[in-house]
VOPAGU-2260 file (C-alpha; in pm, 1 decimal, decimal comma):
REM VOPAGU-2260
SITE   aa  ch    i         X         Y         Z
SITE  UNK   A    0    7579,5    6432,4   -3756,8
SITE  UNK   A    1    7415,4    6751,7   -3674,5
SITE  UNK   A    2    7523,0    6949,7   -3955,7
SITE  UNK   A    3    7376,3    6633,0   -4229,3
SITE  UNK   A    4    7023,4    6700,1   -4018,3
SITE  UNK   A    5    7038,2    7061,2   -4106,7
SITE  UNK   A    6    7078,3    6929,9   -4473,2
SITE  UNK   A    7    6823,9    6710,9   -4439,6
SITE  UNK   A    8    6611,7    6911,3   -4293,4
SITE  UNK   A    9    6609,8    7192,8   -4623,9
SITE  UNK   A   10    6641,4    6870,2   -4827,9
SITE  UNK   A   11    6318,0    6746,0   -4726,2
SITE  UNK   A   12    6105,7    7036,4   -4608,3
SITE  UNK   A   13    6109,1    7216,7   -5018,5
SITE  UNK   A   14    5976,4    7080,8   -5268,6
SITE  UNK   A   15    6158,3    6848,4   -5493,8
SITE  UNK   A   16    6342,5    7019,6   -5709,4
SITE  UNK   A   17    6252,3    6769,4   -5981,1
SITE  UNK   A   18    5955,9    6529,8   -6045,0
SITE  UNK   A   19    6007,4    6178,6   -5939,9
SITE  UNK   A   20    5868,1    5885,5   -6074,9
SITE  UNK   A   21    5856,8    5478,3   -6069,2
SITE  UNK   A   22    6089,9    5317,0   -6274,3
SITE  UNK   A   23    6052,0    4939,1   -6343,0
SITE  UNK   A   24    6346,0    4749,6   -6393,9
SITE  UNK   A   25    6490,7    4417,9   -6381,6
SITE  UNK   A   26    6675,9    4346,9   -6026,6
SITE  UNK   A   27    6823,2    4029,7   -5918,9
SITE  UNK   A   28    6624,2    3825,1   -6193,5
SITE  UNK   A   29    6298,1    4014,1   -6070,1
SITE  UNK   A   30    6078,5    4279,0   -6184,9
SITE  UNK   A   31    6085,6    4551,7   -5923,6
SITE  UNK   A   32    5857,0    4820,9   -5980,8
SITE  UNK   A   33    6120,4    5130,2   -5788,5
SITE  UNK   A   34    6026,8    5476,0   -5702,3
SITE  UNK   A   35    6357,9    5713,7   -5617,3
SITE  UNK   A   36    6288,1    6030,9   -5372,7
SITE  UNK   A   37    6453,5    6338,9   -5450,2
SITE  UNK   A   38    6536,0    6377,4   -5096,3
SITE  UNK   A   39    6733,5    6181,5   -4909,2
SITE  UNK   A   40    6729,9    6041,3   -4539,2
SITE  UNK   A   41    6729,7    6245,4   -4244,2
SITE  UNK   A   42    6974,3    6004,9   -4087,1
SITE  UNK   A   43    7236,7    5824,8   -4187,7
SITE  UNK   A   44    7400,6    5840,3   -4517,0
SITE  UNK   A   45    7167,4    5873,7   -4863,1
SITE  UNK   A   46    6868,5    5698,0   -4892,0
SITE  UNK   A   47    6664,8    5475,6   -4686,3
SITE  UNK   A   48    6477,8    5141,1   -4864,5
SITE  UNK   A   49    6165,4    4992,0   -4818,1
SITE  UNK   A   50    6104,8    4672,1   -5008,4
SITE  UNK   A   51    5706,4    4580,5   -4959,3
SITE  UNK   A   52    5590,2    4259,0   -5099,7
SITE  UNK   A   53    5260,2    4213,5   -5258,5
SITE  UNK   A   54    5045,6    3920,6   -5150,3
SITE  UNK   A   55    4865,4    3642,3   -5349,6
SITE  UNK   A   56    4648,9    3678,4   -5630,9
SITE  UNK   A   57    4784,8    4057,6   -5629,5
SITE  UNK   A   58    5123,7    4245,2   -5845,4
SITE  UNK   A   59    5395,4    4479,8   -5708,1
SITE  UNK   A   60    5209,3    4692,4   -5963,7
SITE  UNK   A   61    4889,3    4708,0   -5774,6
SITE  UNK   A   62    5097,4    4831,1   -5494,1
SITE  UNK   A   63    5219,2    5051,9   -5721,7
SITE  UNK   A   64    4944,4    5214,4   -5841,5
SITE  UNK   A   65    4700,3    5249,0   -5535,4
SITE  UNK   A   66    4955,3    5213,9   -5221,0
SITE  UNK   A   67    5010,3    5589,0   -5203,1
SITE  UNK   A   68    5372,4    5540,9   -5124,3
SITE  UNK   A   69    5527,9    5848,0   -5331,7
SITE  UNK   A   70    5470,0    6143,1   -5073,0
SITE  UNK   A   71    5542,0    5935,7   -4778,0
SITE  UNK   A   72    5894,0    5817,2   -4962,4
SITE  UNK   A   73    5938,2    6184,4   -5064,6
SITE  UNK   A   74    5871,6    6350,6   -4686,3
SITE  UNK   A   75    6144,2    6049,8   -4566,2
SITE  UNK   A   76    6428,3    5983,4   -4810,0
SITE  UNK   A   77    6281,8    5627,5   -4876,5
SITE  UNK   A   78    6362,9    5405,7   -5166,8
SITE  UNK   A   79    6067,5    5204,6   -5214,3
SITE  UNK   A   80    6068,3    4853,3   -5395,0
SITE  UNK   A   81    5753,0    4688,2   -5562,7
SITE  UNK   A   82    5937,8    4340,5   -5685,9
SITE  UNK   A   83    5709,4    4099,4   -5867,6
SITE  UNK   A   84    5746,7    3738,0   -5703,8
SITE  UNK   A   85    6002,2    3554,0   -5907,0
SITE  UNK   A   86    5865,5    3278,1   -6172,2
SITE  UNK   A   87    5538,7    3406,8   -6084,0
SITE  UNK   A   88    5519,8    3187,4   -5732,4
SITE  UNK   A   89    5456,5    2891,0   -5563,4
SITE  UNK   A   90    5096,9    2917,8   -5638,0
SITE  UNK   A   91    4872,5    3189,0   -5750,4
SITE  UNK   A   92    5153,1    3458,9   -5765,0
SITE  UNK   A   93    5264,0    3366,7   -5345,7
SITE  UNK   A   94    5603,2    3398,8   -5189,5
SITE  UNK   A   95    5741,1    3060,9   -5044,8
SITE  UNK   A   96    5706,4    3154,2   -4649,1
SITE  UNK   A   97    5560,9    2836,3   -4576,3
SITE  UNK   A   98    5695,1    2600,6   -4270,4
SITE  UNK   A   99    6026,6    2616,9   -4090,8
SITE  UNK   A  100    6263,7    2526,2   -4355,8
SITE  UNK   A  101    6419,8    2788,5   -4525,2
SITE  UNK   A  102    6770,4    2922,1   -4537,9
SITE  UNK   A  103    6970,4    3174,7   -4734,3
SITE  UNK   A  104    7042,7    3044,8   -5062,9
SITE  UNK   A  105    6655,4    2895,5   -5174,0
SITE  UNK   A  106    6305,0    2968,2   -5142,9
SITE  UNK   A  107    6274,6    3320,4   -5219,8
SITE  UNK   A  108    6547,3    3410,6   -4953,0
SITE  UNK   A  109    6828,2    3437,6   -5190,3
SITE  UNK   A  110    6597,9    3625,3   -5433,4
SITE  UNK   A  111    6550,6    3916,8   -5189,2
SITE  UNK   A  112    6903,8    3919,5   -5023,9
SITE  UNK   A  113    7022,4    3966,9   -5407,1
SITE  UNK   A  114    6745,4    4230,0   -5460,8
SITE  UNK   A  115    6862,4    4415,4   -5160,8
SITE  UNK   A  116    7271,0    4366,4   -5324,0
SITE  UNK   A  117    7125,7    4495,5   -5600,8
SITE  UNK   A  118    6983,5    4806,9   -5500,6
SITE  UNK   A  119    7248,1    4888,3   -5259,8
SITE  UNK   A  120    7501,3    4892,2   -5587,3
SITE  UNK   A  121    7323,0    5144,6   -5742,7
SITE  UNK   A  122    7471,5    5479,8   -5679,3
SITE  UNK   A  123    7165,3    5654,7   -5847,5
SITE  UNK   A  124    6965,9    5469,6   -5539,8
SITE  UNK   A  125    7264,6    5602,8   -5261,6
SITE  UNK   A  126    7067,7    5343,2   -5037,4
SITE  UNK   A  127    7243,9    5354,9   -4659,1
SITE  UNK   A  128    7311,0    4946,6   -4620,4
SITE  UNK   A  129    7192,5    5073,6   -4207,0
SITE  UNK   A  130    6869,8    5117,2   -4330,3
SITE  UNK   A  131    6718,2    4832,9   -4519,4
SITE  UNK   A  132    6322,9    4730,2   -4402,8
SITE  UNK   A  133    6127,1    4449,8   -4522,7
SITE  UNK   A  134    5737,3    4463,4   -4519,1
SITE  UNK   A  135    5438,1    4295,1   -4719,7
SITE  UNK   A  136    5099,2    4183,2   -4742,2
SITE  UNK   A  137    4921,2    3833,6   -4696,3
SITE  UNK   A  138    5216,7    3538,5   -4860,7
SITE  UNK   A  139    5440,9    3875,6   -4882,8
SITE  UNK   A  140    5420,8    3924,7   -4540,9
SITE  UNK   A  141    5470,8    3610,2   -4401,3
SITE  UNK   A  142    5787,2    3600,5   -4595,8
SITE  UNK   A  143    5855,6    3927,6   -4451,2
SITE  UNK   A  144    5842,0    3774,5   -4138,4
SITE  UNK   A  145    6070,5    3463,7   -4246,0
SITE  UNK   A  146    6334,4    3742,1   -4373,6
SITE  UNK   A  147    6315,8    3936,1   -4086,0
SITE  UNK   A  148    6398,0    3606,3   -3853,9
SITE  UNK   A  149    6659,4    3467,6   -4147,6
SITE  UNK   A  150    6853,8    3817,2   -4213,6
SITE  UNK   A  151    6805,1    4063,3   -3907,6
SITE  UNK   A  152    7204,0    4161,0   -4005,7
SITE  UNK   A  153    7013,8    4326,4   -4366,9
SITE  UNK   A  154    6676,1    4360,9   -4211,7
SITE  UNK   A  155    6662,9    4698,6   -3974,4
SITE  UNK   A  156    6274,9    4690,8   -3927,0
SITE  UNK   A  157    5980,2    4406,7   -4027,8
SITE  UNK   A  158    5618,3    4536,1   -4194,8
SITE  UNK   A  159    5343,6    4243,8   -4129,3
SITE  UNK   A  160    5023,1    4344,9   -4280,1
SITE  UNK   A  161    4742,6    4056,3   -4268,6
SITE  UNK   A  162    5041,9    3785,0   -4237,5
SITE  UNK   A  163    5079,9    3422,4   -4077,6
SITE  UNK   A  164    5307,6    3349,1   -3842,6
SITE  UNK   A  165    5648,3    3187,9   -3913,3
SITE  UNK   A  166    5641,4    2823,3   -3933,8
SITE  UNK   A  167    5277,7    2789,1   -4024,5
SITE  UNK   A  168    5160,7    2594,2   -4388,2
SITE  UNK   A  169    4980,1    2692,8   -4659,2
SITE  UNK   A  170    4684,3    2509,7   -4529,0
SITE  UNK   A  171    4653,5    2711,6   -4199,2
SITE  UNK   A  172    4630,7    3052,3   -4309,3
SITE  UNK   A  173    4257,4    3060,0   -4134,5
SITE  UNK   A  174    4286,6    2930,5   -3790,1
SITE  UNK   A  175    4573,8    2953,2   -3558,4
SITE  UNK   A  176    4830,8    2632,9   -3534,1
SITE  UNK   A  177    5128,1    2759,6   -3355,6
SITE  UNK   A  178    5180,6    2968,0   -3057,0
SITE  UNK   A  179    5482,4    3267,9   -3001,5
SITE  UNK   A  180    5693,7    3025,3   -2801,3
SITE  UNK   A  181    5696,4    2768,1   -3118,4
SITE  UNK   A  182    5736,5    3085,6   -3363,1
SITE  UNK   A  183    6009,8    3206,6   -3199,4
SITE  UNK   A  184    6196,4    2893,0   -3119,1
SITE  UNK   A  185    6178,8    2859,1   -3517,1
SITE  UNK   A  186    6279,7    3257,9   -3607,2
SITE  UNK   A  187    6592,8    3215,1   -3350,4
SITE  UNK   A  188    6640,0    2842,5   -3560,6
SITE  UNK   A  189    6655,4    3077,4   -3884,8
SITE  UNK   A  190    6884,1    3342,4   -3745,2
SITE  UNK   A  191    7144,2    3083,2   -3671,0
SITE  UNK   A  192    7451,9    3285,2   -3589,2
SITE  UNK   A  193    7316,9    3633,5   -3718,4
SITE  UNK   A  194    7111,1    3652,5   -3375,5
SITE  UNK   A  195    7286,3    3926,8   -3233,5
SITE  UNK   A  196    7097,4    4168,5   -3496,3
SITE  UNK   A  197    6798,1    4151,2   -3348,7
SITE  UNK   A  198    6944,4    4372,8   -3098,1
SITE  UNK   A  199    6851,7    4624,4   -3322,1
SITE  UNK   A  200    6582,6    4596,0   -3532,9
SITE  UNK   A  201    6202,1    4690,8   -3526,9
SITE  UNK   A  202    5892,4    4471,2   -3581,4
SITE  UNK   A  203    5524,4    4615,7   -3670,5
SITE  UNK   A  204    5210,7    4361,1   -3752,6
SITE  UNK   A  205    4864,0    4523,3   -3837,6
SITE  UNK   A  206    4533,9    4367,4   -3912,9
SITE  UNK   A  207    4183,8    4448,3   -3998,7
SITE  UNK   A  208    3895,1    4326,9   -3810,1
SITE  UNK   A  209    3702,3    4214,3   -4136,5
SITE  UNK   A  210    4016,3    4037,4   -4251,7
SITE  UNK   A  211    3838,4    3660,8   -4291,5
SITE  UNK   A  212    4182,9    3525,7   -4500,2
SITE  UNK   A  213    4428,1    3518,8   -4277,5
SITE  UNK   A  214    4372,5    3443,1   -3849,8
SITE  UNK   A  215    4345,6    3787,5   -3694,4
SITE  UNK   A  216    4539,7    3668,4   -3384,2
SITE  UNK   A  217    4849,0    3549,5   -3628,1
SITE  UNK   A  218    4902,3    3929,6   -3589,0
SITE  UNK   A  219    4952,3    3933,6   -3255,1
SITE  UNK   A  220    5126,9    3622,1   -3247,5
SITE  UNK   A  221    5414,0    3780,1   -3488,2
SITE  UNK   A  222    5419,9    4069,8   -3253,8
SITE  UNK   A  223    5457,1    3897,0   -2962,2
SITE  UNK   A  224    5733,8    3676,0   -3183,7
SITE  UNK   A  225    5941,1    3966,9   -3213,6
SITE  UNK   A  226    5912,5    4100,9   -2887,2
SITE  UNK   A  227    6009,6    3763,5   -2733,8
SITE  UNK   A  228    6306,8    3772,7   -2874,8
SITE  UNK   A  229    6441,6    4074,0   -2892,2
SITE  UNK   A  230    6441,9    4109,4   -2499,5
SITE  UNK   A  231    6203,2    4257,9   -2207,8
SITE  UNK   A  232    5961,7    4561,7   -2349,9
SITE  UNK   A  233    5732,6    4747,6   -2175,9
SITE  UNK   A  234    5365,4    4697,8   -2325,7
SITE  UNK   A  235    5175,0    5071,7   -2346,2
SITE  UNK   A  236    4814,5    5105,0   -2542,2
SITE  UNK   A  237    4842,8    5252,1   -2879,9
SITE  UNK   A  238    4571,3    5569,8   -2971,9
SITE  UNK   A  239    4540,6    5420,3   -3351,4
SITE  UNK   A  240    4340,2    5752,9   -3409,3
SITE  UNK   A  241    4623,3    5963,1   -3415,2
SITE  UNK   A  242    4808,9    5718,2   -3680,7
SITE  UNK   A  243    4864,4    5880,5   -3990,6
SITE  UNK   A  244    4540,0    5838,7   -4232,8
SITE  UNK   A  245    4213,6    5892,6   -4268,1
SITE  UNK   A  246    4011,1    5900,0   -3926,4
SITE  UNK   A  247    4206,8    5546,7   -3830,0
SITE  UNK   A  248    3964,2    5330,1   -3586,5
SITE  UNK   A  249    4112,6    5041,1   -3447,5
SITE  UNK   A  250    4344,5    4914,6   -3115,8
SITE  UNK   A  251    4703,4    4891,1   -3071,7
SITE  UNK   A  252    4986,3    4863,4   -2876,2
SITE  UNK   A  253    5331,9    4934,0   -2823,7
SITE  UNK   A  254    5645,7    4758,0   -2684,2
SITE  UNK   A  255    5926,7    4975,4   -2585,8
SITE  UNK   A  256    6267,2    4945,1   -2361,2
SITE  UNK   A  257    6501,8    5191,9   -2246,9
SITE  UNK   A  258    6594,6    5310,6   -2579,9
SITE  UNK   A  259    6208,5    5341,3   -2734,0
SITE  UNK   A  260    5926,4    5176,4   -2914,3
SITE  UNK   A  261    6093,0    4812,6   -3090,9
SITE  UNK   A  262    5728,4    4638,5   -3150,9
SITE  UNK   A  263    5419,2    4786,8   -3273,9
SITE  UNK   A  264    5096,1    4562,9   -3331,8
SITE  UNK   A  265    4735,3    4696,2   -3451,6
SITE  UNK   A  266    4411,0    4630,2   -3523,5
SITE  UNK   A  267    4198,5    4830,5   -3746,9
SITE  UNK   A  268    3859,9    4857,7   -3725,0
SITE  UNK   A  269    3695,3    4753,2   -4072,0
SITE  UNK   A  270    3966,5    4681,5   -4286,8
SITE  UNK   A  271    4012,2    4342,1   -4469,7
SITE  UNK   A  272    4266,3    4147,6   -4600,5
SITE  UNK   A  273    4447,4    4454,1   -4769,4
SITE  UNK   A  274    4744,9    4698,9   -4742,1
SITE  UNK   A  275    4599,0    4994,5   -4568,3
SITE  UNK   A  276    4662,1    5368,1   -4739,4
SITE  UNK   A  277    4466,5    5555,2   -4478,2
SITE  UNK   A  278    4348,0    5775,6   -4780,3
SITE  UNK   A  279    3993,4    5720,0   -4713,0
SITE  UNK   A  280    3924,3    5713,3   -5052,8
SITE  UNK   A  281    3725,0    5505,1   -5255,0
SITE  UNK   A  282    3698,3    5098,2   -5186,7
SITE  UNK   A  283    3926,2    4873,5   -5136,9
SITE  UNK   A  284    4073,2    4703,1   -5450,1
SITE  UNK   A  285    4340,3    4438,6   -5520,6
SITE  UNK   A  286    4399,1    4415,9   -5143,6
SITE  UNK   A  287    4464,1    4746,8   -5139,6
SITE  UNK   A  288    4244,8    4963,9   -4847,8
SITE  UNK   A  289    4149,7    5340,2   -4847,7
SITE  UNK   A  290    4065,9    5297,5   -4492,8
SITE  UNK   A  291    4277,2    5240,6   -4177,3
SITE  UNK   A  292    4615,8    5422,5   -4124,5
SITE  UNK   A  293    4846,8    5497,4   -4406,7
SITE  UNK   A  294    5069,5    5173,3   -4325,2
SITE  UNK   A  295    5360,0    5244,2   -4607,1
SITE  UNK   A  296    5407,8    5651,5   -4410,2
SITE  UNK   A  297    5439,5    5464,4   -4057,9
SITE  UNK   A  298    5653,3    5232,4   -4197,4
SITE  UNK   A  299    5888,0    5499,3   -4343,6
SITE  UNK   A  300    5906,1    5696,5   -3985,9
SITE  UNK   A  301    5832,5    5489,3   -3740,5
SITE  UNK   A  302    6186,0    5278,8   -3849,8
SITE  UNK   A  303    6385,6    5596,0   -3953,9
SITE  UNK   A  304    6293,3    5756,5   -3566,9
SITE  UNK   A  305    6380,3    5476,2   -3417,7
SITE  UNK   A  306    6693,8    5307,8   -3638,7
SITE  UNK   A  307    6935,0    5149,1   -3418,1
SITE  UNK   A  308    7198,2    5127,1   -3638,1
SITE  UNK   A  309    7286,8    5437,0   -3773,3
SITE  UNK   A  310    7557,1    5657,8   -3537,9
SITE  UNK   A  311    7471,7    5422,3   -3308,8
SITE  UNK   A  312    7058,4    5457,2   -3226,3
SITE  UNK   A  313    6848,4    5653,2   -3046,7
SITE  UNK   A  314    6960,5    5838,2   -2694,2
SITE  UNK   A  315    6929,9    5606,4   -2428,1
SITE  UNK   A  316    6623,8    5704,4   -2203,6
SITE  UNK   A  317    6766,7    5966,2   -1935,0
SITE  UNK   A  318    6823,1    5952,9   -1548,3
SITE  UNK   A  319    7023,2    6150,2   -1270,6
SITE  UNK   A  320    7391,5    6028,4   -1393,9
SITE  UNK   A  321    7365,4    6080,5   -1766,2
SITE  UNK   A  322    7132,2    6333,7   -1824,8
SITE  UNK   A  323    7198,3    6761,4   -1797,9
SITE  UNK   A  324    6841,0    6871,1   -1886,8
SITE  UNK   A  325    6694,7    6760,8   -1519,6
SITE  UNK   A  326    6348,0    6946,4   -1422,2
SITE  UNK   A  327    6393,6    7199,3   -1160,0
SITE  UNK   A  328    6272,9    7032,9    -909,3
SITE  UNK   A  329    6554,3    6747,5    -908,2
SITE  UNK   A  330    6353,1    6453,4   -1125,7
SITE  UNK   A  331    6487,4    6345,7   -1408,3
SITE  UNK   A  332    6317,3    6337,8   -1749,9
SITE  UNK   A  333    6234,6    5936,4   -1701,4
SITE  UNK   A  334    6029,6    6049,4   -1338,6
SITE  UNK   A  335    5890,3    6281,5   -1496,9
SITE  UNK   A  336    5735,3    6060,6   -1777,8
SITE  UNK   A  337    5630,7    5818,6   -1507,4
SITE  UNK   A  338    5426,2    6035,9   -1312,3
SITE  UNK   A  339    5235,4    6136,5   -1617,6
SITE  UNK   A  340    5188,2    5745,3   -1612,4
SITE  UNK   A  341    5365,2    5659,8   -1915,6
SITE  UNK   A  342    5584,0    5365,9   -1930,3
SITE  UNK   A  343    5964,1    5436,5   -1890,3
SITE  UNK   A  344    6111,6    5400,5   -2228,9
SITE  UNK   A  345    5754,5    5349,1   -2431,3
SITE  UNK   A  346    5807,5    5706,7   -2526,6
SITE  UNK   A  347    6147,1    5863,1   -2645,4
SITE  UNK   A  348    6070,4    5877,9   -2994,3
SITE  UNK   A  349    5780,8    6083,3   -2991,4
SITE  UNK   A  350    6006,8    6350,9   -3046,9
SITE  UNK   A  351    6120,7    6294,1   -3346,7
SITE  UNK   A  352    5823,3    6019,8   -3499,6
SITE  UNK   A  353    5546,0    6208,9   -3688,4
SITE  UNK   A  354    5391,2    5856,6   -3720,1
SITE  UNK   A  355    5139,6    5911,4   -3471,2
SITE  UNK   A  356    5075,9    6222,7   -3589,0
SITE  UNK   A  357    4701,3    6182,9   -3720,2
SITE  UNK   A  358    4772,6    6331,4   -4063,6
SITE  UNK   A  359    4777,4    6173,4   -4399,4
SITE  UNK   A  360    5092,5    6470,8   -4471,1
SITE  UNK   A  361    5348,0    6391,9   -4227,9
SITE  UNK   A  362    5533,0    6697,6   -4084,8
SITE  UNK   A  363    5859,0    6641,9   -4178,2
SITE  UNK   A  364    6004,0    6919,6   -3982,5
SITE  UNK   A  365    5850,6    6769,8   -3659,4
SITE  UNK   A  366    6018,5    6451,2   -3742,2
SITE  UNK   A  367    6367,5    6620,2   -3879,7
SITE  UNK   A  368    6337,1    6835,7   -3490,7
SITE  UNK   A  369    6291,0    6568,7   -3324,5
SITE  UNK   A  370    6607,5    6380,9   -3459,4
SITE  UNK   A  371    6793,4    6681,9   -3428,3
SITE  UNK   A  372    6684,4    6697,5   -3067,3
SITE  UNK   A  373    6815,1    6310,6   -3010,8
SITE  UNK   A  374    7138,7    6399,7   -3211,8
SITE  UNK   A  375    7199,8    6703,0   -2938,4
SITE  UNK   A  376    7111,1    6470,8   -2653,4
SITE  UNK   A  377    7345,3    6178,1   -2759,2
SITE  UNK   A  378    7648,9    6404,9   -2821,1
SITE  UNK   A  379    7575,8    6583,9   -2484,0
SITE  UNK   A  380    7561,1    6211,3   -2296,0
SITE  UNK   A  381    7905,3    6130,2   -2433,1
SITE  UNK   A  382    8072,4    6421,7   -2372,3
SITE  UNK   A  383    8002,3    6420,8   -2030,2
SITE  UNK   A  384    8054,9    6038,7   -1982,3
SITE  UNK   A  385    8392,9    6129,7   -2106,2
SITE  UNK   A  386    8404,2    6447,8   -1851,0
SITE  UNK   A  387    8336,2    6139,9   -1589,6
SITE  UNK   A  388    8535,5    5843,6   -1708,4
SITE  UNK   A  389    8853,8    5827,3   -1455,0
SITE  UNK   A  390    9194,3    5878,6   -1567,1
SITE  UNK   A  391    9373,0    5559,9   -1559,6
């Protein structure tokens, strides 16, 4: 595991040894707009995919051509995928996320579960099936959200930008109808008997406070969703200003347990209905924002520092019985944390995440360290829970 980090690491930190560019192609009966990375993941095996879904009124190729996804996908290993909604959509180029019935095999599900097929059979790609995300704007990311609660087995980690919650109708994108309890009684409804994934997956809903399409609070309300379900997390304030991007402004917060951060949710200060670059360039255009983080860079770290299903996750948060590095004064690295007042468990990945970094370059070698440094600290934990285990 240690020695592919290494590789990684020289992988990533040069400069690609040849120039990369978007390819558009047919995939799974849909035009996909898909840029390859010369590198490849720090983790796992090959590449990492990112499949973000444009929003109403608005192309995969808009994303395409102002979302500023190319260095963020180089810096991680990240496939990213632009697909144009098939048959142009329900309405006004929207994906079908509306109300509680959907299932596999109609509706737009079985369009993106054979997109993600797709992808992972091309060996050019060398996608890692471990780490698949979803994310998406407006329509795209309410049937983000849908995806995430109807596949968390292909789904590691959910991007909600501007989205409704699951469950809600076409007709109540504006004002809030449903409440977390009610959205996740419906997402569990989805998951059926995949449930058990969400044990491992990652959630992270963003809006802007001049977003006047879509209910601010659905944000929230997805956040909370997630964080419902996959188990108790420990809420801890967010510093949005040190968010990758362009002086970010805004309010957030973060839901961690013992193993790290699972939820994030922001709130940035004059954005509107639009996927955020953080390049602070320019207006915004075709829902696409200069200002506010770079969402697309997060996305890409945030869910490769914190995977939870590749070589098994992150190190579990230290104490007295599994942990060798103890301070000298006999606390363990999880006191020590919570007499700086941070929340136990709200913080492990900061190690190895540059996605609070407060750059628009992210610095790939603090994020490739920071892995190695979890990669050290797992192997160390079970080799001496093996030292311990009694001979039967």
């Amino acid at each position: 595991m240690l020695g592919r980090l290494l590789l990684a690491a020289t992988v990533i930190a040069s400069p690609a040894t040849a120039a990369a560019s978007w390819a558009t192609r047919t995939a799974a009966g849909m035009q996909t707009h898909v840029y390859r990375p010369e590198a490849r993941s720090a983790i796992g095996s090959g590449r990492a995919l990112l499949i973000v879904l444009h929003g109403c009124i608005q192309s995969g190729a808009n994303l395409r051509d102002y979302g500023t996804f190319e260095g963020a996908a180089e810096d991680t290993g990240t496939v990213v995928a632009l697909p144009e909604v098939p048959g142009g959509g329900v309405i006004a180029g929207c994906w079908d996320y509306y109300g509680a019935n959907h299932d596999r095999s109609s509706r737009h599900g079985d369009d993106l579960l054979a997109l993600v097929d797709a992808l992972l059979d091309d060996p050019d790609l060398d996608v890692d099936p471990d780490q698949v995300y979803l994310a998406g704007l407006s329509s795209g990311a309410g049937q983000s959200a849908v995806m995430g609660c109807l596949a968390p087995d292909v789904f590691a980690g959910i991007g909600i930008a501007a989205g409704p919650a699951v469950g809600t109708t076409e007709s109540e994108i504006a004002f809030v109808t449903t409440t977390v309890e009610a959205a996740a009684s419906t997402c569990r409804g989805l998951a059926g008997n995949m449930a058990d994934a969400f044990e491992t997956q990652q959630a992270a809903a963003i809006t802007g406070t001049m977003d006047f399409t879509v209910a601010q609070d659905y944000t929230r309300i997805n956040a909370e969703m997630f964080g419902s379900i996959y188990g108790s997390l420990d809420a801890s304030p967010l510093d949005v200003a040190t968010l990758p991007g362009a002086l970010p402004r805004g309010s957030g917060t973060v839901y961690a347990d013992a193993l790290g951060e699972r939820v994030t949710v922001v709130s940035m200060d004059g954005v509107g209905h639009a996927w955020p670059t953080g390049s602070g360039d320019g207006f915004e255009l075709l829902f696409v924002s200069p200002q506010g983080f770079d969402f697309g860079r997060y996305l890409m770290e945030w869910f490769q520092a914190g995977n939870r299903r590749v070589d098994g996750g992150p190190a579990p948060t230290p104490n007295d019985d599994d942990d060798d590095d103890d301070d000298p004064d006999g606390s363990s690295d999880e006191e020590a944390a919570t007499d700086d007042g941070d929340l136990p468990g709200a913080t492990p990945q900061a190690e190895g995440c540059a996605c609070h970094s407060g750059t628009t370059t992210a610095p790939s070698i603090t994020l490739l360290t920071g892995l190695m440094l979890v990669a050290n600290r797992r192997r160390r934990r079970r080799q001496s829970a093996q030292q311990r285990k009694p001979v039967e």
